[in-house]
BAFI-492027 format. One record per residue (C-alpha): x, y, z; residue in one letter. Coordinates in Angstrom, 1 decimal. Layout:
% residues N
SITE      X      Y      Z rest
SITE      X      Y      Z    A
...
This chain:
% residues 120
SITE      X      Y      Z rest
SITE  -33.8  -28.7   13.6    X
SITE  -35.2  -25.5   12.7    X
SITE  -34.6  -24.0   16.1    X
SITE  -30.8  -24.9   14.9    X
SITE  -31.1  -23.1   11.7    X
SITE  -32.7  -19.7   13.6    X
SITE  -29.6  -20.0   15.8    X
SITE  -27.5  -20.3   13.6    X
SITE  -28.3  -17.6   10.8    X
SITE  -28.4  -15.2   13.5    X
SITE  -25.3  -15.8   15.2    X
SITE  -23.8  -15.8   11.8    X
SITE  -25.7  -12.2   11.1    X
SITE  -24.5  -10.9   14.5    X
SITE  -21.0  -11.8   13.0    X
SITE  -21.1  -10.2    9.7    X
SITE  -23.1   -6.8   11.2    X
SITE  -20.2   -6.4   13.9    X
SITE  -17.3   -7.6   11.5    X
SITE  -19.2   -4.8    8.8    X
SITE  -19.4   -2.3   11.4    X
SITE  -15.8   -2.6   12.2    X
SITE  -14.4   -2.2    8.7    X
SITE  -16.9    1.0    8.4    X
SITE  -15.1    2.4   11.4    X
SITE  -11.9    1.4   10.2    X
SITE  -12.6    3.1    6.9    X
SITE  -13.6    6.1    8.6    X
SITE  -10.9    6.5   11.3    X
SITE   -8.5    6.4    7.7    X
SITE  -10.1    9.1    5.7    X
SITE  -10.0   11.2    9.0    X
SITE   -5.9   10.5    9.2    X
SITE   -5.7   11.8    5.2    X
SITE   -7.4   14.4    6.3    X
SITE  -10.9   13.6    4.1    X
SITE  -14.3   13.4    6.1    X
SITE  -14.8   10.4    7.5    X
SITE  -18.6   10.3    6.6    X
SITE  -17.7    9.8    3.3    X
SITE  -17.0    6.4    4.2    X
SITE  -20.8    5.6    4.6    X
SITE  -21.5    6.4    1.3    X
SITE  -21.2    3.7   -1.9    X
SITE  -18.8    4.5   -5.1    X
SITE  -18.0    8.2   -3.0    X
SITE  -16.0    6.4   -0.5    X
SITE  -14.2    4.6   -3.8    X
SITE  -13.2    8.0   -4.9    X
SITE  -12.0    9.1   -1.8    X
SITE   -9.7    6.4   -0.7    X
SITE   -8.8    6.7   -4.6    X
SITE   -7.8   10.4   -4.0    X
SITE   -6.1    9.5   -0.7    X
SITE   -4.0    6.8   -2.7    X
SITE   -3.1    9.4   -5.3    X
SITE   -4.4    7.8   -8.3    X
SITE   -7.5    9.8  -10.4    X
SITE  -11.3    9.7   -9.7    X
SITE  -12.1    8.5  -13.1    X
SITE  -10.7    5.3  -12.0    X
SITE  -13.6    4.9  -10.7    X
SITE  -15.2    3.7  -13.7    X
SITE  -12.4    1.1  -14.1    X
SITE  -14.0   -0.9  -11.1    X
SITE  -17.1   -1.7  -12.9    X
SITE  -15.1   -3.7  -15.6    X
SITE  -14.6   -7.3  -14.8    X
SITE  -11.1   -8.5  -14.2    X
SITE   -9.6   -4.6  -14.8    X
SITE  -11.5   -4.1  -11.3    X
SITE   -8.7   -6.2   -9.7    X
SITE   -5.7   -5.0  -11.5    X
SITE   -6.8   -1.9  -10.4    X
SITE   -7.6   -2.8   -6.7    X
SITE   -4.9   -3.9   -6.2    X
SITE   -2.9   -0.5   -7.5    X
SITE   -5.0    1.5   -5.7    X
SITE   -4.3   -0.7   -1.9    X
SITE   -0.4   -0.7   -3.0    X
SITE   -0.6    2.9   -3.7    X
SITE   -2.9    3.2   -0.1    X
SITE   -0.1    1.5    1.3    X
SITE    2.7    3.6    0.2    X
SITE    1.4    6.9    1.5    X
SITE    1.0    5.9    5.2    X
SITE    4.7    4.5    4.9    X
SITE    3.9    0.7    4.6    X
SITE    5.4   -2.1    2.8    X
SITE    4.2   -5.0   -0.1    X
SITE    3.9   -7.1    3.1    X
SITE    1.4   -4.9    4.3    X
SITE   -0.9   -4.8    0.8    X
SITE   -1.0   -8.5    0.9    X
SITE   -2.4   -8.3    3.9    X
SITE   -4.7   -5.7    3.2    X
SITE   -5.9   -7.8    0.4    X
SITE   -6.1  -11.5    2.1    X
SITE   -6.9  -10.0    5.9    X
SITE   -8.7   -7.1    5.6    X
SITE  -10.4   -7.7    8.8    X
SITE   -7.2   -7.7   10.6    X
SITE   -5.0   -5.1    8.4    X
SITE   -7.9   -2.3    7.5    X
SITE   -7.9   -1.7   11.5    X
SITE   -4.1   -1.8   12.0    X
SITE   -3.7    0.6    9.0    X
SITE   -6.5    2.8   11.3    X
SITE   -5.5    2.4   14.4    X
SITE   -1.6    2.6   14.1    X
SITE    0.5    5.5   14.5    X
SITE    1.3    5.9   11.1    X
SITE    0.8    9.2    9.6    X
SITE   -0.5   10.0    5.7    X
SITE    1.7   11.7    3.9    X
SITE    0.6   13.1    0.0    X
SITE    1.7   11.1   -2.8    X
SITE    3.9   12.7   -5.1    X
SITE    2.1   13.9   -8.2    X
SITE    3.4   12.8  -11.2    X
């Protein structure tokens, strides 16, 4: 029995360290298309500000994520805005919000370009 749990956990680690890795890489490959350094993905609440800047929105947004149920109001703006300037649809934010595992490395790996969002 316990030889089941050691199995287990670790097959289930294996999963989320290759599943983690991917989305880091994903991240990355992004900020490199905006034209943002890609290492900044590896860094916590920097990488927030980043893919904030890349959406168009303002850094101090960044604050808005540490209040509870604001946080995904404002998620959720930010991927739609994400969306928008590498040309993609409502279709595509839902499924950057349900599948990220699948749509974050699409949104990478595609052929779509970034294009600037229009200031306001």
């Amino acid at each position: 029995m316990m030889l089941f749990a050691l199995l287990t956990s670790g097959i289930f680690m294996f999963i989320s360290l290759a599943i983690g890795i991917l989305l880091i890489v994903a991240m990355w490959r992004i900020f490199s298309k905006a034209g943002k350094p890609g290492w900044a993905s590896l860094i916590p609440f920097y990488n927030t500000y980043v893919m904030l800047t890349i959406a168009g929105k303002p850094g101090w947004w960044l604050v808005l994520f540490f209040i509870p149920i604001v946080n995904l109001v404002i998620s959720i703006l930010a991927l739609v805005a994400l969306a928008k300037t590498f040309g993609k649809g409502g279709g595509f934010v839902v499924g950057l919000i349900f599948l990220p595992i699948i749509f974050w490395p699409i949104l990478a790996f595609d052929s779509s370009k970034y294009t600037a969002p229009i200031a306001a």
